[in-house]
PyMOL Python script that loads the backbone (N, CA, C, O; Angstrom):
from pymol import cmd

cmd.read_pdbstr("""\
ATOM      1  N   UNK A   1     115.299 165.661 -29.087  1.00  0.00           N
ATOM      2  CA  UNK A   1     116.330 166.668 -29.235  1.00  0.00           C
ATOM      3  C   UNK A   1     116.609 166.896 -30.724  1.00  0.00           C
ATOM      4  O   UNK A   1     116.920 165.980 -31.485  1.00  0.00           O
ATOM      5  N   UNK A   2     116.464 168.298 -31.125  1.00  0.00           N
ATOM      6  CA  UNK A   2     116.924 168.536 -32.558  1.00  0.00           C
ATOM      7  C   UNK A   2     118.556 168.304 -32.768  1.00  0.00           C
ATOM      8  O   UNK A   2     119.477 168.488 -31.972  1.00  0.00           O
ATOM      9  N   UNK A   3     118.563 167.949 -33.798  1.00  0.00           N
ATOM     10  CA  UNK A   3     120.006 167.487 -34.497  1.00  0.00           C
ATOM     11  C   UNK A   3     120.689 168.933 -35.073  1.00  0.00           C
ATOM     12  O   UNK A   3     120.289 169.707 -35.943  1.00  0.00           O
ATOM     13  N   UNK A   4     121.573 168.951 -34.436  1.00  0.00           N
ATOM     14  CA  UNK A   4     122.876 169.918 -34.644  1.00  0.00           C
ATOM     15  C   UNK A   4     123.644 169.922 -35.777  1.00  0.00           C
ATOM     16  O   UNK A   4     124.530 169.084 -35.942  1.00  0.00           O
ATOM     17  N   UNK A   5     123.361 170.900 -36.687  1.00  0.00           N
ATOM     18  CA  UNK A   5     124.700 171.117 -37.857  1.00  0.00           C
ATOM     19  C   UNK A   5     125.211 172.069 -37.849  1.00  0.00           C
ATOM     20  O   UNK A   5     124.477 173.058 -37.827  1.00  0.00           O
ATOM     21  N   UNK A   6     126.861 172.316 -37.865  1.00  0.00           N
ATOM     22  CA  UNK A   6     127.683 173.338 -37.845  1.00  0.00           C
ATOM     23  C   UNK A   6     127.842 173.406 -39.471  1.00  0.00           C
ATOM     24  O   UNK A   6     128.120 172.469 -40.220  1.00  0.00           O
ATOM     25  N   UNK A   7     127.570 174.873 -39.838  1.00  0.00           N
ATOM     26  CA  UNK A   7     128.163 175.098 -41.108  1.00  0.00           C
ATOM     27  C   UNK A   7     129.335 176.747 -40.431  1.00  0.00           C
ATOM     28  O   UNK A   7     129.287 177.733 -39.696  1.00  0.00           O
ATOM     29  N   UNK A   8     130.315 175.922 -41.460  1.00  0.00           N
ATOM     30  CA  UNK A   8     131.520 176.479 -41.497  1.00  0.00           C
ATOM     31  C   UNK A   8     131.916 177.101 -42.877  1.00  0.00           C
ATOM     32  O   UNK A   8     132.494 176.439 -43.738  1.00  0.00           O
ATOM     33  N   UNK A   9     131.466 178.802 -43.081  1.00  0.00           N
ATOM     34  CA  UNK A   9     131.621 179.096 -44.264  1.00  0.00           C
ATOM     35  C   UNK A   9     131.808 180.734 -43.688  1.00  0.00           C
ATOM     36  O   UNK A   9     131.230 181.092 -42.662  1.00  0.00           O
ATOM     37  N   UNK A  10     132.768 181.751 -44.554  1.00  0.00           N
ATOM     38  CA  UNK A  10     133.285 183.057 -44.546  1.00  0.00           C
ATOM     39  C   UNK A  10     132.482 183.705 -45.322  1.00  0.00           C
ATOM     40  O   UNK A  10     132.428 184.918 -45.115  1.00  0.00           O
ATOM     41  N   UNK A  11     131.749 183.222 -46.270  1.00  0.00           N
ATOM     42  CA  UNK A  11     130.435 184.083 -46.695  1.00  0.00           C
ATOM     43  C   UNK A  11     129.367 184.232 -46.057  1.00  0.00           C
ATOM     44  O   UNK A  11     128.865 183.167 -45.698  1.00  0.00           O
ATOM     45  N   UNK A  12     128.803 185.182 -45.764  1.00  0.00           N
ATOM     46  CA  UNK A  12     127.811 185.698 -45.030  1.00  0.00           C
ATOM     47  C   UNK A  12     126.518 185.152 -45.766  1.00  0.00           C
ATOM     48  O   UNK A  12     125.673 184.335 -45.400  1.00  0.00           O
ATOM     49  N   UNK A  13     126.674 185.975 -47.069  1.00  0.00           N
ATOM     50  CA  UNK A  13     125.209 184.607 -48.110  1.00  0.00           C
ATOM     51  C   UNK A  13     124.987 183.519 -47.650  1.00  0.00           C
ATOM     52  O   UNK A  13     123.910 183.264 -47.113  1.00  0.00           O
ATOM     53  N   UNK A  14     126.114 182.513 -47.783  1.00  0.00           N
ATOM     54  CA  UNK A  14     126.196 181.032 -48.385  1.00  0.00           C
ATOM     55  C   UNK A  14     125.364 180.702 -46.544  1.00  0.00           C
ATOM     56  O   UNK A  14     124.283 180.138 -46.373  1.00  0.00           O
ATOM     57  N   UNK A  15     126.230 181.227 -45.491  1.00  0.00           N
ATOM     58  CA  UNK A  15     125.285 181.208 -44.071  1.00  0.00           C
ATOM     59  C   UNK A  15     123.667 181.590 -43.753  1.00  0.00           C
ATOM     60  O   UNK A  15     122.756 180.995 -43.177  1.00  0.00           O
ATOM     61  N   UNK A  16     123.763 182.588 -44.273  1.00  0.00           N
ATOM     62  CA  UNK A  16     122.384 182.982 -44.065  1.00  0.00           C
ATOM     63  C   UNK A  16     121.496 182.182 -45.089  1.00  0.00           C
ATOM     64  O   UNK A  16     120.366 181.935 -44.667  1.00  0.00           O
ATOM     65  N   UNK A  17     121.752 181.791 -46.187  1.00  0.00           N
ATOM     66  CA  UNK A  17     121.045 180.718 -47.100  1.00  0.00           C
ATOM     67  C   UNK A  17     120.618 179.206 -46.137  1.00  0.00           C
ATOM     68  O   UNK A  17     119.572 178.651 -45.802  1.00  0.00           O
ATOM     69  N   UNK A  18     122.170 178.953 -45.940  1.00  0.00           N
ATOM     70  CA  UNK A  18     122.213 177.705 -45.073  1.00  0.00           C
ATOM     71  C   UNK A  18     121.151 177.911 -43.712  1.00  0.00           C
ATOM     72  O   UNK A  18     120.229 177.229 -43.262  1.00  0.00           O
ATOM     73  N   UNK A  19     121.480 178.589 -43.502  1.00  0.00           N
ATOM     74  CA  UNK A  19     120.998 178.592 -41.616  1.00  0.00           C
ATOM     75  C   UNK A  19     119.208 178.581 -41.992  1.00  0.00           C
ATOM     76  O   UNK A  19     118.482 177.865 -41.301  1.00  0.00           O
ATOM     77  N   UNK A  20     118.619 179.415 -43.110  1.00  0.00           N
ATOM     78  CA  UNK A  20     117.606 179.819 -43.245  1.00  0.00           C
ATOM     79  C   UNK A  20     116.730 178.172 -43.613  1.00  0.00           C
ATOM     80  O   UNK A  20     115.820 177.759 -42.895  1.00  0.00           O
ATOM     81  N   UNK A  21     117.150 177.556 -44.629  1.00  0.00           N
ATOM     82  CA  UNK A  21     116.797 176.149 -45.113  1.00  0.00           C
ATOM     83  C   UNK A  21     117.237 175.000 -43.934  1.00  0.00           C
ATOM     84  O   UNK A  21     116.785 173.855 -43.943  1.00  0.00           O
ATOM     85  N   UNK A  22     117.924 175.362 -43.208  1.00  0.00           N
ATOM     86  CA  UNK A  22     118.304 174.343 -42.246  1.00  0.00           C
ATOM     87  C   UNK A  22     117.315 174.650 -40.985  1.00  0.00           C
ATOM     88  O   UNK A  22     116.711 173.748 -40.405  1.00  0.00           O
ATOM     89  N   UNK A  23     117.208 176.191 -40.586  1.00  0.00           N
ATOM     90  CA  UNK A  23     116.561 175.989 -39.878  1.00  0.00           C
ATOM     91  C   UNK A  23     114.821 175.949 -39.990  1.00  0.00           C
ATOM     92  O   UNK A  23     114.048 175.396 -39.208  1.00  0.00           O
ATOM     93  N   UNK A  24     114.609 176.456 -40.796  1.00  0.00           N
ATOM     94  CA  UNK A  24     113.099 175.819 -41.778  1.00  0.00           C
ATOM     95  C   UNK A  24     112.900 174.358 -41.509  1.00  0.00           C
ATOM     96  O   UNK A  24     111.728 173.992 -41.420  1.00  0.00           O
ATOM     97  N   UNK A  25     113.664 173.632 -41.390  1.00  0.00           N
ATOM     98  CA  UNK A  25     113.715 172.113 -41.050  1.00  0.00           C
ATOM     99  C   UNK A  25     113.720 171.527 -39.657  1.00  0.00           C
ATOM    100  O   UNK A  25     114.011 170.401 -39.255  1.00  0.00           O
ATOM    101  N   UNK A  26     113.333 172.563 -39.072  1.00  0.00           N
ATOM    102  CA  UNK A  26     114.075 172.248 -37.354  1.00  0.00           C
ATOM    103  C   UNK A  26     115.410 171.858 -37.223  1.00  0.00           C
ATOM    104  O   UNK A  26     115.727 171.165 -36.257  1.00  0.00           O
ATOM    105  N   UNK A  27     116.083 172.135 -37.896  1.00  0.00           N
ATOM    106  CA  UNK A  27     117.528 171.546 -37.317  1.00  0.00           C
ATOM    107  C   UNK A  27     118.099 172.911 -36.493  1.00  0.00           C
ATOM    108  O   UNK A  27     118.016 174.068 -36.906  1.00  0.00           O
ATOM    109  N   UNK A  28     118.654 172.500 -35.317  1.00  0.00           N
ATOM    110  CA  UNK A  28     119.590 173.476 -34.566  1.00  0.00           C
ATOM    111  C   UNK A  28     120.849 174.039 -35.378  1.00  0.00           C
ATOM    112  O   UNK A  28     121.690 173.260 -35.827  1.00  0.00           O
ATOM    113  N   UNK A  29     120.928 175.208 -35.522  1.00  0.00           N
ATOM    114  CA  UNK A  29     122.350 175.269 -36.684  1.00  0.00           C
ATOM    115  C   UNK A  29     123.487 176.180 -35.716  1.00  0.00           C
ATOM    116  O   UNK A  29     123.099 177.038 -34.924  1.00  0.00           O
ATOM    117  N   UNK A  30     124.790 175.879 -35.900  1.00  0.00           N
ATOM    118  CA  UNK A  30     125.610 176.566 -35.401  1.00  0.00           C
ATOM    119  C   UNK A  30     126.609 177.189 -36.597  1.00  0.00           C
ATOM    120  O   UNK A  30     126.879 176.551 -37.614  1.00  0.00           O
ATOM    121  N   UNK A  31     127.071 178.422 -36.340  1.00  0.00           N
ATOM    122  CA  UNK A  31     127.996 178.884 -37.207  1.00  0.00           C
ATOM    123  C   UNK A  31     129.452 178.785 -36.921  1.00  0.00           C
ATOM    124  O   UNK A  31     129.869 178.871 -35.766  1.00  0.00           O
ATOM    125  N   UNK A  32     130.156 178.624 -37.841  1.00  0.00           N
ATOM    126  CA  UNK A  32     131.489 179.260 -37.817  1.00  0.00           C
ATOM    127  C   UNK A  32     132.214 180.366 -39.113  1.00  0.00           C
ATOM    128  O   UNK A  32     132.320 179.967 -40.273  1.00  0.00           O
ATOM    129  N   UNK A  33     132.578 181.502 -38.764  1.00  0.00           N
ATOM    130  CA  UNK A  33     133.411 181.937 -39.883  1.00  0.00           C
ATOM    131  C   UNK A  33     134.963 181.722 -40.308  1.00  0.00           C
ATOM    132  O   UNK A  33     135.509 182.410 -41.170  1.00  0.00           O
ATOM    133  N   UNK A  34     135.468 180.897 -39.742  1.00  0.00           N
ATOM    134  CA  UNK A  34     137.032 180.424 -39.518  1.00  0.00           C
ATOM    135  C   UNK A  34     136.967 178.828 -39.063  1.00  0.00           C
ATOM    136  O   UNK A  34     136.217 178.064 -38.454  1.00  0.00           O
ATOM    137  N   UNK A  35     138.226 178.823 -39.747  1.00  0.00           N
ATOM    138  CA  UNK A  35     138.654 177.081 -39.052  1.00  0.00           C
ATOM    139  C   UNK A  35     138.832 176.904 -37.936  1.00  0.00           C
ATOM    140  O   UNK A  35     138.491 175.897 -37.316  1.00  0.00           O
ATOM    141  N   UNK A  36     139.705 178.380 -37.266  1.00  0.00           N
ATOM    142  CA  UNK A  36     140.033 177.698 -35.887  1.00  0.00           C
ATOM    143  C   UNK A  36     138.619 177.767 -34.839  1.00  0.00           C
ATOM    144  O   UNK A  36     138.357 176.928 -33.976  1.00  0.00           O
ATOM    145  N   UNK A  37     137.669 179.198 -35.221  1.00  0.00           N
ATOM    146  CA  UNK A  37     136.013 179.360 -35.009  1.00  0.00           C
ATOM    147  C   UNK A  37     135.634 178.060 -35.099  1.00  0.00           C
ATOM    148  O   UNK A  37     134.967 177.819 -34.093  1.00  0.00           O
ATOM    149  N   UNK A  38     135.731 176.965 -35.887  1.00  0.00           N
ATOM    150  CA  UNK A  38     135.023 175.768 -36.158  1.00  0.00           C
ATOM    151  C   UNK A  38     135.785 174.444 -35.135  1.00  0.00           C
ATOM    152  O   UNK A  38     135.367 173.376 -34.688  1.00  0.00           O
ATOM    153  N   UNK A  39     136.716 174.968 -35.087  1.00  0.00           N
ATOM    154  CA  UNK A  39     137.090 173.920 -33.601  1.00  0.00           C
ATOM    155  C   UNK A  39     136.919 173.981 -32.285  1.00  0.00           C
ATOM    156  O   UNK A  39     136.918 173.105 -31.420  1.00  0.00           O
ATOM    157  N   UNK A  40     136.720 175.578 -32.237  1.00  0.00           N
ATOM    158  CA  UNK A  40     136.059 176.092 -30.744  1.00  0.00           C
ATOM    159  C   UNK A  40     135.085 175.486 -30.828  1.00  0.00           C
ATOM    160  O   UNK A  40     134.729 174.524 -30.146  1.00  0.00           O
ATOM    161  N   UNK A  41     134.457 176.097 -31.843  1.00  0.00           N
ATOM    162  CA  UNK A  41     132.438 175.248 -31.860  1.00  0.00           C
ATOM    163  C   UNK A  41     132.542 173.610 -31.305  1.00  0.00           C
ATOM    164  O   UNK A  41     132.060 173.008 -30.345  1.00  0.00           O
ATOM    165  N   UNK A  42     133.326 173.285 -32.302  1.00  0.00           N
ATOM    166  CA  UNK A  42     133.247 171.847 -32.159  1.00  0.00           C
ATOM    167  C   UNK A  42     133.443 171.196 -30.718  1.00  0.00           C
ATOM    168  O   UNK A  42     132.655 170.355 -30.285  1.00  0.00           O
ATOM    169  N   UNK A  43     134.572 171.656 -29.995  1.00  0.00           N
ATOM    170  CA  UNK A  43     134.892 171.671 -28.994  1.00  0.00           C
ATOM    171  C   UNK A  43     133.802 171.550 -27.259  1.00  0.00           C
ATOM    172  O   UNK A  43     133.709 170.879 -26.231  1.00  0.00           O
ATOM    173  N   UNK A  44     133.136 172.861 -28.042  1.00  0.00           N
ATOM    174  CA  UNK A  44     131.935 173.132 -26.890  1.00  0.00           C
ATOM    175  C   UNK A  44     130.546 171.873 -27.105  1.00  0.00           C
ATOM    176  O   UNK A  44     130.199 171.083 -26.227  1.00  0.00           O
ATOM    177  N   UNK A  45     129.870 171.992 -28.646  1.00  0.00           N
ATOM    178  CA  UNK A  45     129.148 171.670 -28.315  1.00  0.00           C
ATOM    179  C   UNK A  45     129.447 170.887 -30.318  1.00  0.00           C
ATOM    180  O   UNK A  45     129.439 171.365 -31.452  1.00  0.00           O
ATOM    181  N   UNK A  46     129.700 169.291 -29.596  1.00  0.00           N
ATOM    182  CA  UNK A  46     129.720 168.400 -30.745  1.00  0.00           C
ATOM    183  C   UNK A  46     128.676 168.337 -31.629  1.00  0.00           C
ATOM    184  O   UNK A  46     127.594 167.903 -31.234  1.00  0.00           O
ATOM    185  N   UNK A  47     128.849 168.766 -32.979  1.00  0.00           N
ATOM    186  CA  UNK A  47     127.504 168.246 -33.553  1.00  0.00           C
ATOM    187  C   UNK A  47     127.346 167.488 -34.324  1.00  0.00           C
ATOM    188  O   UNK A  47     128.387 167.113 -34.864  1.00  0.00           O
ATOM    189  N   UNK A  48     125.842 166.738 -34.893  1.00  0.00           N
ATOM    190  CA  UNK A  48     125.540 165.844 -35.300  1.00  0.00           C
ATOM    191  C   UNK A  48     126.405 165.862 -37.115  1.00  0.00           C
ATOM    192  O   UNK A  48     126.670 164.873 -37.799  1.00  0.00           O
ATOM    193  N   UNK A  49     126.579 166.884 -37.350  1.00  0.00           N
ATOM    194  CA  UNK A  49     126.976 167.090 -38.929  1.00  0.00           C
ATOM    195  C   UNK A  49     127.930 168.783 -39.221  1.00  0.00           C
ATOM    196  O   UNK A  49     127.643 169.920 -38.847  1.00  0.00           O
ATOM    197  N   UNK A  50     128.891 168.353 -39.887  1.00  0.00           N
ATOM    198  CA  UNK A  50     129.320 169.548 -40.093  1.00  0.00           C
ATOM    199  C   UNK A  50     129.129 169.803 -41.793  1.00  0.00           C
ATOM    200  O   UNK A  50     129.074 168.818 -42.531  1.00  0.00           O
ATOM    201  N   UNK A  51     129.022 171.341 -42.411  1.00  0.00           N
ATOM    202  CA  UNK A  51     128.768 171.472 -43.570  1.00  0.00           C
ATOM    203  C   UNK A  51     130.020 172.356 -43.255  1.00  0.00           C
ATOM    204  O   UNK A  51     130.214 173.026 -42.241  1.00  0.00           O
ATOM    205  N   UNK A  52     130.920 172.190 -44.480  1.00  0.00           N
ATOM    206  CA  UNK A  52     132.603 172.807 -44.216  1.00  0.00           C
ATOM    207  C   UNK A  52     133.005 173.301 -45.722  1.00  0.00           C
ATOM    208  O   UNK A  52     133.214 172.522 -46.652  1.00  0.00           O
ATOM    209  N   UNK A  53     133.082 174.785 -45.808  1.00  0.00           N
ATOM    210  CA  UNK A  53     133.762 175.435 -46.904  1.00  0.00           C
ATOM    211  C   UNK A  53     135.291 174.884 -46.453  1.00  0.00           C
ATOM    212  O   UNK A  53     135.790 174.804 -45.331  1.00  0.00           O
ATOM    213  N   UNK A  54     135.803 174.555 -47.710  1.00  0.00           N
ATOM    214  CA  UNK A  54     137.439 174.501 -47.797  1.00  0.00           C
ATOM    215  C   UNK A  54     138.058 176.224 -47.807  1.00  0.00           C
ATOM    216  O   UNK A  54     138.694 176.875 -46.978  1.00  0.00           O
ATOM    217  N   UNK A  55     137.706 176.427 -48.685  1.00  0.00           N
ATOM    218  CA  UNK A  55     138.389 178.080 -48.475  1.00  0.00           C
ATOM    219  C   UNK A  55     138.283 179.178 -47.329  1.00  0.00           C
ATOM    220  O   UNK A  55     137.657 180.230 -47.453  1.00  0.00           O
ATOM    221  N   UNK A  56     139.157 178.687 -45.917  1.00  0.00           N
ATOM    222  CA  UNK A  56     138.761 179.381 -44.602  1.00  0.00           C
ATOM    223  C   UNK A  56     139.924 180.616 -44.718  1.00  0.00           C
ATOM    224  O   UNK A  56     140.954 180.559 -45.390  1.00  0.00           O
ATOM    225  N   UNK A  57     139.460 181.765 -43.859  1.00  0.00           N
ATOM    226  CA  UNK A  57     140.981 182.114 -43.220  1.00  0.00           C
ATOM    227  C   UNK A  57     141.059 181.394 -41.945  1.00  0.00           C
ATOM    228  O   UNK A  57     140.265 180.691 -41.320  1.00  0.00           O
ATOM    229  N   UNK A  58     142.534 181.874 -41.711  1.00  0.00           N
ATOM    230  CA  UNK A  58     143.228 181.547 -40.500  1.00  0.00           C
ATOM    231  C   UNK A  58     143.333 179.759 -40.196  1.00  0.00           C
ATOM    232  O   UNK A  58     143.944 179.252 -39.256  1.00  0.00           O
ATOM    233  N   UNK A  59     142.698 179.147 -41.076  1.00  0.00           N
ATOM    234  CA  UNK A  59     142.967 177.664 -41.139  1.00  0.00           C
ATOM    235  C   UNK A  59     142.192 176.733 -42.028  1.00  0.00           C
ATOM    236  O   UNK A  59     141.312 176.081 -41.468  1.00  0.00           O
ATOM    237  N   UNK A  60     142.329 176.598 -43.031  1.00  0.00           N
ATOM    238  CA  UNK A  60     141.331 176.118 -43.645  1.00  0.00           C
ATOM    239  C   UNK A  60     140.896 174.742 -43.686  1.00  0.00           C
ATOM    240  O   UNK A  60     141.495 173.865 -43.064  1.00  0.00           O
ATOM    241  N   UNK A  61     139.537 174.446 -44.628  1.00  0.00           N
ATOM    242  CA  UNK A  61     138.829 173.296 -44.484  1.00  0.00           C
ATOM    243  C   UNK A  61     139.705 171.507 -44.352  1.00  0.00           C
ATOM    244  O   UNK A  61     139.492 170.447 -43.763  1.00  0.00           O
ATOM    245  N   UNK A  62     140.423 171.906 -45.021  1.00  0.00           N
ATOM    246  CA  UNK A  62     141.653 170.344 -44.784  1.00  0.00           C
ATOM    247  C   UNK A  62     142.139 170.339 -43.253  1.00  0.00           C
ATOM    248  O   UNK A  62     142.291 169.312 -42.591  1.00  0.00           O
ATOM    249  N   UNK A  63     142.353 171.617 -42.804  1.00  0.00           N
ATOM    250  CA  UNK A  63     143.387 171.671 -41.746  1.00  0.00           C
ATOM    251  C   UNK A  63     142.454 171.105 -40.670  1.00  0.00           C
ATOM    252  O   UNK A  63     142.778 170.299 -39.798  1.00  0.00           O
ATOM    253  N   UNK A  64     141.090 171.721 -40.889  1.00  0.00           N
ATOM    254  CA  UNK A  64     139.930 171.432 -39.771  1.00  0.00           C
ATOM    255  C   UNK A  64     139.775 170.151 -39.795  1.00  0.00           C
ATOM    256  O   UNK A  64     140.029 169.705 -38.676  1.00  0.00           O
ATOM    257  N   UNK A  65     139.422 169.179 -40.674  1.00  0.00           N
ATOM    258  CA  UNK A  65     139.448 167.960 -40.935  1.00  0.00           C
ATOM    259  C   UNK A  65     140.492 167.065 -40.258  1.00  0.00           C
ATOM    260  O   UNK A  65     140.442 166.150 -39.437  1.00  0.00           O
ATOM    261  N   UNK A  66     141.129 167.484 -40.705  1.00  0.00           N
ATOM    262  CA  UNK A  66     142.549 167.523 -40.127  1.00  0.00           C
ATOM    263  C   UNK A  66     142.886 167.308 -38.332  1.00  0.00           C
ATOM    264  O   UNK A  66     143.381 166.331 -37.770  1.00  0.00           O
ATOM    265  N   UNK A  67     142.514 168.317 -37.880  1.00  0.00           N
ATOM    266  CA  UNK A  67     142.531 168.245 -36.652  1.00  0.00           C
ATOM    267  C   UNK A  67     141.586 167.678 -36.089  1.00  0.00           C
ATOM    268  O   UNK A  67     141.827 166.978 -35.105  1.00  0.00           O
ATOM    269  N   UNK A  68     140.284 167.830 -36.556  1.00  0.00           N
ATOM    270  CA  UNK A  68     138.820 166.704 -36.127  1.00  0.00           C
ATOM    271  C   UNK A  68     139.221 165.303 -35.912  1.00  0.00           C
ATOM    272  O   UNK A  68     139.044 164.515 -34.983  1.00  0.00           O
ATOM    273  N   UNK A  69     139.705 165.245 -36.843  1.00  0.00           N
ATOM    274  CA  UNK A  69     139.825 163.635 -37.008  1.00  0.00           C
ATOM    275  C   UNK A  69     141.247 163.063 -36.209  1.00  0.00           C
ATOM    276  O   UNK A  69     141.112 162.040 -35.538  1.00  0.00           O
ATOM    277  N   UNK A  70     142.147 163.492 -36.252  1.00  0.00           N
ATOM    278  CA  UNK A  70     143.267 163.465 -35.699  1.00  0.00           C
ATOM    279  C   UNK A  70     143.397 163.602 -34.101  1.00  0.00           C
ATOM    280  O   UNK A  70     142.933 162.718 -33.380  1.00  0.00           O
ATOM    281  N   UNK A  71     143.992 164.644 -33.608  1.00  0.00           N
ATOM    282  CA  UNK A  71     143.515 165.981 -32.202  1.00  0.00           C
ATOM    283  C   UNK A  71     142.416 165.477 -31.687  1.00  0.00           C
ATOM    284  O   UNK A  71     142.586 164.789 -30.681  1.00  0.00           O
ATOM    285  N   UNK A  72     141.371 165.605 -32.058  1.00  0.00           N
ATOM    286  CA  UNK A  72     139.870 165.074 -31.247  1.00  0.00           C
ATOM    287  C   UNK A  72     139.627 164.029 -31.575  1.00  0.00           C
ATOM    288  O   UNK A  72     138.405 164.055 -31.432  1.00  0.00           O
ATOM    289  N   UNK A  73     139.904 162.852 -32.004  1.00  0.00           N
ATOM    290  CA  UNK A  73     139.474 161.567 -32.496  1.00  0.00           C
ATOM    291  C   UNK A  73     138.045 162.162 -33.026  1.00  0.00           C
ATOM    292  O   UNK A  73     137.606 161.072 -33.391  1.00  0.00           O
ATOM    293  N   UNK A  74     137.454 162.675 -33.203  1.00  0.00           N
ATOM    294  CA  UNK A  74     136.224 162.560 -33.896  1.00  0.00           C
ATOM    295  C   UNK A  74     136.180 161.817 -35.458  1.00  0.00           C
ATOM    296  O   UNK A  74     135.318 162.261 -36.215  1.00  0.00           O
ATOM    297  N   UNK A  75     136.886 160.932 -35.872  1.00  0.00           N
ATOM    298  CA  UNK A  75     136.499 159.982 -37.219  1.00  0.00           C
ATOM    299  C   UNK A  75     135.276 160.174 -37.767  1.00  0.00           C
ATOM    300  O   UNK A  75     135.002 160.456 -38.933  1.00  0.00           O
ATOM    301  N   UNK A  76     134.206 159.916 -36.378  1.00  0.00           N
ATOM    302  CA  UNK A  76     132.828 159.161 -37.098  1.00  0.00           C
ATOM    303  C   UNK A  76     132.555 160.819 -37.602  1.00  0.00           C
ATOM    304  O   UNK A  76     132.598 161.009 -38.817  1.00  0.00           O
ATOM    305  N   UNK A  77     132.309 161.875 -36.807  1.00  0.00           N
ATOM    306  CA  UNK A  77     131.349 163.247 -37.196  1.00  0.00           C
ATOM    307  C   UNK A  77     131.658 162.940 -38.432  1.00  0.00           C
ATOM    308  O   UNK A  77     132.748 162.679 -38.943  1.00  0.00           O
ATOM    309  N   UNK A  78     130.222 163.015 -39.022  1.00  0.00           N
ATOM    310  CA  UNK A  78     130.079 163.228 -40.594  1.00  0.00           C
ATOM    311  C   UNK A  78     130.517 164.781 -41.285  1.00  0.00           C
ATOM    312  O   UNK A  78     129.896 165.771 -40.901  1.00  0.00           O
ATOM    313  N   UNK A  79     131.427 164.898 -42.140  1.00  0.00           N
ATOM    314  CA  UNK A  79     131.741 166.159 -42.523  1.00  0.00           C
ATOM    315  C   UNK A  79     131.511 166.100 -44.363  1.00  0.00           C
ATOM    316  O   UNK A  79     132.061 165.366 -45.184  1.00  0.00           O
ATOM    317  N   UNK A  80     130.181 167.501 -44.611  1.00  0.00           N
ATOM    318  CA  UNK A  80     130.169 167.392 -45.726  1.00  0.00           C
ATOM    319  C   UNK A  80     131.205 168.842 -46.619  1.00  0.00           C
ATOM    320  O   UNK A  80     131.081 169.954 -46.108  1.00  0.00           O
ATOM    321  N   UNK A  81     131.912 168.746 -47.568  1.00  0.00           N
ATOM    322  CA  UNK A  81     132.251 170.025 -47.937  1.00  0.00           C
ATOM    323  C   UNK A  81     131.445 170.802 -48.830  1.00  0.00           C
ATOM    324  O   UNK A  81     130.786 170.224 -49.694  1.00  0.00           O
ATOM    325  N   UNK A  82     131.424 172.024 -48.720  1.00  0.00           N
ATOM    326  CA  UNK A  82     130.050 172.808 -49.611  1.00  0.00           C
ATOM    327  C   UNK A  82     131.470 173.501 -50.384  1.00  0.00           C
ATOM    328  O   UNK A  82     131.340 174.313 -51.300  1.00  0.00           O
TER     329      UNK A  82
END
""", "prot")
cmd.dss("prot")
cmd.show_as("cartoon", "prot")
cmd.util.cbc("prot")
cmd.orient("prot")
């Protein structure tokens, strides 16, 4: 099974960069453009790694963290910030 990374970023570039090099690698990639977008994701389908802009609308990168770790016990998911 390929390994799942959610990148969570409001630029359309910085995604399509990401998704393009990630998925060049076989990795499964999921998007989000929002924080609270990134907890739905998370929600449905856990993934192995999240790549997380701090500067979100409607909730940003602390808040997501925030609630990951807190709200969902998820501690371990590795979260990197870009």
């Amino acid at each position: 099974m390929r390994p799942t990374i959610l990148i969570v970023d409001d630029d359309n570039d910085n995604l399509v960069l990401l998704k393009h090099i990630l998925g060049a690698k076989d990795y499964q990639v999921l998007e989000a453009l929002d924080g609270e977008q990134a907890i739905d994701v998370v929600k449905s389908f856990t993934p192995d790694l999240i790549l997380l802009d701090l500067q979100l609308p409607k909730l940003n990168g602390f808040g997501v963290v925030r609630h990951l770790r807190e709200s969902l016990n998820l501690s371990s998911l590795p979260i990197v910030i870009i």
